[in-house]
C-alpha positions in Angstrom: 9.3 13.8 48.1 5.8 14.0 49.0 3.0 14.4 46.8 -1.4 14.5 46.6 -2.8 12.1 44.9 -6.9 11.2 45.1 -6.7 7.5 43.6 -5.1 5.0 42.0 -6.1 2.0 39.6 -4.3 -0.9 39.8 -5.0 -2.9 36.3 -6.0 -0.4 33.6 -7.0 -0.4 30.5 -7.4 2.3 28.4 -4.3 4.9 29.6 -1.9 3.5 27.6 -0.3 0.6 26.4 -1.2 -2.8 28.2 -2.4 -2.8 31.7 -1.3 0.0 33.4 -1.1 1.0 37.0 -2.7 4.1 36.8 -1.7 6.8 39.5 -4.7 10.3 40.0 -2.9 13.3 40.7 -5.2 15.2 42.8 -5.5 19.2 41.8 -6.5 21.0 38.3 -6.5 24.8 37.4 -8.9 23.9 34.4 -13.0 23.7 35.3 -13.9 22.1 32.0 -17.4 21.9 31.4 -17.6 18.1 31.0 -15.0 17.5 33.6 -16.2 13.9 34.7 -14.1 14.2 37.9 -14.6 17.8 40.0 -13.5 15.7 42.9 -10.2 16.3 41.7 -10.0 19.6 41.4 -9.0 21.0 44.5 -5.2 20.6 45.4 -6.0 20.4 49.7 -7.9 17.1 48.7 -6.5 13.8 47.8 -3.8 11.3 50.6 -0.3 12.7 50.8 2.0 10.0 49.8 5.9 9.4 48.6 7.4 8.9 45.5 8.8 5.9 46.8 5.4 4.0 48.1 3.9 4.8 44.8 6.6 3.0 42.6 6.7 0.1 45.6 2.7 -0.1 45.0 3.6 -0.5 41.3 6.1 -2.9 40.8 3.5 -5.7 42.7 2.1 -5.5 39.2 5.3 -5.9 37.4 4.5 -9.2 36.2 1.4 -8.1 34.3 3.3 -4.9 32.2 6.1 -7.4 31.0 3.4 -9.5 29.7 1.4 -6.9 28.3 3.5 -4.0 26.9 2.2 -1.7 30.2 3.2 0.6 32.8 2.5 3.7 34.9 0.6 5.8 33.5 0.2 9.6 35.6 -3.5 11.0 35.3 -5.6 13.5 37.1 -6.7 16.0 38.1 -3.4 17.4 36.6 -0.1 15.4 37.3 1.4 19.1 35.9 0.3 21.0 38.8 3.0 18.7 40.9 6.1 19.1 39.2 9.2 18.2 41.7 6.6 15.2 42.9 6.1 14.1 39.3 10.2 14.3 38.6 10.3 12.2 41.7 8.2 9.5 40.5 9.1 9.2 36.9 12.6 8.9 37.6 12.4 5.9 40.5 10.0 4.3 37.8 12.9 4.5 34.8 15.4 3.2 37.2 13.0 -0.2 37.7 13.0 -0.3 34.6 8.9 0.8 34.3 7.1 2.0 31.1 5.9 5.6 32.2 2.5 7.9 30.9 1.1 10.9 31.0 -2.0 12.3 30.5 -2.3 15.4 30.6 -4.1 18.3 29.4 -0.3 20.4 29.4 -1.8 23.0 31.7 1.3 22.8 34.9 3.6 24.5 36.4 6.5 24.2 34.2 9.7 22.3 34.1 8.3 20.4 31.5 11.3 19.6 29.9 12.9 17.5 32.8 9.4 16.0 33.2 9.3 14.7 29.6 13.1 13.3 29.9 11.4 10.4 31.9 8.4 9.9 29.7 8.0 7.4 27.2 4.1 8.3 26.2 2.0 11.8 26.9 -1.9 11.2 26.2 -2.1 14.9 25.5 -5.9 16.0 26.4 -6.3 19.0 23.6 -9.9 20.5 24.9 -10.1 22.7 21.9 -8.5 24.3 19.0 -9.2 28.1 18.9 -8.1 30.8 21.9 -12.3 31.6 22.4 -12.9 28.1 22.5 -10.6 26.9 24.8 -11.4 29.2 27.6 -15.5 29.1 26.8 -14.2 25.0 27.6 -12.0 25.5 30.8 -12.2 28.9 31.5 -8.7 29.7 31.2 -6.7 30.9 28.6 -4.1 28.7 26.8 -0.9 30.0 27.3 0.4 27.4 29.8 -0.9 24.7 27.8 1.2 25.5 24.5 4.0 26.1 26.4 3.6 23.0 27.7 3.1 21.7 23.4 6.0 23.3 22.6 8.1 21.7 24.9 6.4 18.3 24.3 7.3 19.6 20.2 11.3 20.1 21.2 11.5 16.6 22.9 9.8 14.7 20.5 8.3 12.5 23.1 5.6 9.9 21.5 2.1 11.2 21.8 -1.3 10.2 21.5 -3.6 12.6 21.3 -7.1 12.7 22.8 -10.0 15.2 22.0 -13.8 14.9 23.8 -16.7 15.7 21.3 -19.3 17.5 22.7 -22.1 18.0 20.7 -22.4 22.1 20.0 -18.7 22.6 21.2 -16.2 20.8 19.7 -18.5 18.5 16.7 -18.6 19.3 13.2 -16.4 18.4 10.4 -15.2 22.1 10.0 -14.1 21.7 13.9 -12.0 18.5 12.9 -10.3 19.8 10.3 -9.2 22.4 12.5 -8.0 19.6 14.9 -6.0 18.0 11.9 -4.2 21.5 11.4 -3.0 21.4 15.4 -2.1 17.6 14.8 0.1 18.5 11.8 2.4 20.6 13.6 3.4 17.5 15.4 6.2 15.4 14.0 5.2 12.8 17.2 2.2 11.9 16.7 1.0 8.4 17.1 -2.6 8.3 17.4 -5.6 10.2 17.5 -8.5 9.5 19.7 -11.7 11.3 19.9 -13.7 10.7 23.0 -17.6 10.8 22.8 -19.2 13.4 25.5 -21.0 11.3 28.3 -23.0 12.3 31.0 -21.3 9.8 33.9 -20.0 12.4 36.2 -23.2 14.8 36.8 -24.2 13.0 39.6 -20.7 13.8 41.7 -21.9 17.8 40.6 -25.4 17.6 42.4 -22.9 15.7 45.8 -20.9 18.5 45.8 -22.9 21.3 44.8 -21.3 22.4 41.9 -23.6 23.8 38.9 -23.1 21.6 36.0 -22.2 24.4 33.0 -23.8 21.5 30.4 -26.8 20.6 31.8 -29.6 19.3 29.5 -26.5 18.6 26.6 -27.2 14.8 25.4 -23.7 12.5 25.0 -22.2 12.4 21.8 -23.9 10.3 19.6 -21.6 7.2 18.2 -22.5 7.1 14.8 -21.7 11.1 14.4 -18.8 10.1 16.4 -17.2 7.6 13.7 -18.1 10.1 10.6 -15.6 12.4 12.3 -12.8 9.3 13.0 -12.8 9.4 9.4 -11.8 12.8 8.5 -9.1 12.4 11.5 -5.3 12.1 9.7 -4.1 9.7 12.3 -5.9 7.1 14.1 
C-alpha cells in the first residue's frame, strides 16, 4: 500500500513516549488559524511511499525505543485522511513489535475503529469546545471529529489530550472549564496538555501566499499559560 507523506523525524521528542520516530502524513481538511504547518495541507503534496519502507526506516531506530519507552508516532497534516495507508502501517508496526501513536485532530475518513485496534496512544488535538468555536478555528463543522471521539470513547484507547491557547480564542478560565466538561466524558484519559499559541509558522504563510487569519495576535503568554494548567483536572 502506498501512501503521501511530507516528512519524517527520526529521534523525537515530544509525540509521545520516549524518542519516537515520528512519520508527517501529508493532507488536512481543517485550515486552522494557527496551523503552524499549511505545507501540509494539500493531499497532491508530500513523496509517495509504502507501508513497508516506512516501518523498514523505523526499526534502524529500534534500539533507541527499547531504551526509552518510544515508538512511531503518525502526525500531520492528518494521518486520518489516509485510512487503508494508515491500517497498512500500524499493523506491520504491531507485528515488529513497535509502540504506535497518533496525533490527530479526529477529523478522517472513517474506519476508525480498525485504525484504533493498532494503537496504543492517540494525542487527540481538541481545537475547541463549542460547535461556533470549532468552525470560527478550522472552518469546518465537527461532525467528523466526534465521530471520530466516539469511536476513540468505545475502544478505550489511552489518550492524551492536547489543546492550543490562543489568546482571545480559546484562553480564559470559563473556556477551561468547558475543556474539563469534554475531558470528563472520557474514561481514557491520561494527560492533558495545553499548548501556548506561537507565532513560528507565519513566515511559511508569506512563502506560499496564504493570508494568515491571526495576524497581529501575540503567542500565549506562559505565566497565563500555567494559571490555566491549574484549573486543568488531569495533567
Amino acid at each position: 500500500m502506498v501512501g503521501k507523506i511530507h516528512s519524517v523525524e527520526s529521534m523525537g521528542l515530544t509525540d509521545g513516549p520516549g524518542i519516537r520516530f515520528i512519520v508527517f502524513f501529508q493532507g488536512c481538511s481543517l485550515r486552522c488559524a494557527y496551523c503552524h504547518n499549511p505545507d501540509t495541507w494539500d493531499m497532491n503534496g508530500g513523496k509517495e511511499v509504502t507501508a513497508e519502507e516506512l516501518v523498514e526506516r523505523a526499526l534502524r531506530f529500534e534500539p533507541y525505543f527499547k531504551s526509552s519507552g518510544g515508538g512511531v508516532t503518525c502526525s500531520g497534516g492528518e494521518p486520518l485522511l489516509q485510512p487503508e495507508f494508515l491500517i497498512d502501517f500500524l499493523k506491520l508496526c504491531k507485528d515488529n513489535g513497535l509502540h504506535t501513536v497518533i496525533d490527530t485532530a479526529g477529523f478522517g475518513k472513517g474506519r476508525y475503529e480498525e485504525i484504533l485496534e493498532y494503537t496504543d496512544l492517540v494525542l487527540l488535538d481538541v481545537k475547541h469546545v463549542t460547535e461556533i468555536g470549532y468552525k470560527e478555528i478550522t472552518g469546518r463543522p465537527p461532525k467528523e471529529f466526534l465521530k471520530f471521539v466516539s469511536a476513540l470513547e468505545k475502544a478505550n484507547t489511552s489518550t492524551w489530550i492536547r489543546h492550543v491557547v490562543v489568546p482571545g480564542l480559546t484562553d480564559g478560565e470559563e473556556h477551561i472549564q468547558r475543556l474539563n466538561e469534554f475531558i470528563d466524558e472520557f474514561d481514557n484519559v491520561e494527560k492533558v496538555e495545553l499548548l501556548p499559541y506561537h507565532v513560528l509558522g507565519v513566515n511559511k504563510y508569506r512563502k506560499m501566499g496564504i493570508p494568515y487569519r491571526l495576524d497581529g495576535v501575540d503567542p500565549m503568554n506562559k505565566k497565563e499559560i500555567e494559571k490555566l494548567k491549574k484549573i486543568v483536572r488531569v495533567g
